[in-house]
C-alpha positions, 0 to 999 in steps of 0.5 A: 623533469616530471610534473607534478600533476602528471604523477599517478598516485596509488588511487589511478590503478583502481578503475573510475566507477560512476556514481548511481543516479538518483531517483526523485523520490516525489515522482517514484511515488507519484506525488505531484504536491508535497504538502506543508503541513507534512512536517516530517516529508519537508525535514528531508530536504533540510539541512542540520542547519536548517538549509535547503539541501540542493537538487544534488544532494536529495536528487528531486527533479527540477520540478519537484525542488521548486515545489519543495522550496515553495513548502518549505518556505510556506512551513517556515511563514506559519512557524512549523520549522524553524528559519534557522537553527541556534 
C-alpha cells in the first residue's frame, strides 16, 4: 500500500535550487541611521496595509530592522505615515 506523501509528483524530477540571499540594503550603502523624516526610504519597509515587512521579506540585518521599527514608528508618532491604511 503506498502513502500518499511518499508519492513523487511532476515537481521532484526538477532539482531543488536555493534561493539567493538577501543583501541588507542599510549596510551595502553603509547607513548606519535610517532618518524618519526620509518618508520614501521608511515606505520600503511598509506593507500595502500599512505593516512592518519582517526581516525575510526586506532582508535588513537584525541591526538595521530595529532601526527601521524605531523609524518607522517615530514617522508614525509625528503623523507622516499613517497607522493604518482604511
Amino acid at each position: 500500500m503506498l502513502d500518499k506523501r511518499n508519492k513523487k509528483g511532476p515537481k521532484s524530477d526538477k532539482p531543488f535550487r536555493k534561493p539567493r540571499k538577501k543583501v541588507c540594503t542599510l549596510c551595502v550603502e553603509k547607513q548606519d541611521e535610517l532618518d524618519y523624516k526620509d518618508v520614501e526610504k521608511v515606505k520600503k519597509f511598509i506593507s500595502d496595509k500599512g505593516k512592518i515587512l519582517p526581516r525575510r521579506v526586506t532582508g535588513t540585518c537584525a541591526k538595521h530592522q530595529r532601526k527601521v521599527v524605531e523609524a518607522i514608528s517615530r514617522t508614525r508618532h509625528i503623523a507622516l505615515i499613517p497607522y493604518s491604511v482604511q
